[in-house]
Steps between C-alpha positions, in 0.01 A plus 500: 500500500703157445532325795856362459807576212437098383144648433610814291778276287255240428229753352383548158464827342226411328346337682229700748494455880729145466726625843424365818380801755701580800238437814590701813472401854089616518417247186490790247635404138627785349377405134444750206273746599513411870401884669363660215208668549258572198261741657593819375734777553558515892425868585623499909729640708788298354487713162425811620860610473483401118225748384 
């Protein structure tokens, strides 16, 4: 997530991760990837409604 509009205008397309992250109040940069999760498929009570 960009952290500003001066950061998304000044961005190249072809150029990977060049923007400038927006940072939130608790320090976390919200860069590519930030929250992912690579461990597998989450099997929990937050997808049981989707089997």
């Amino acid at each position: 997530m960009p952290a500003d509009m001066t950061t998304v205008e000044a961005q190249l397309e072809d150029v990977p991760r060049d923007i400038k992250p927006y940072v939130d109040n608790l320090g976390n940069a919200y860069d590519f990837a930030f929250g992912m999760n690579w461990n597998g498929v989450i099997r929990d009570e937050r997808v049981v409604q989707y089997k």
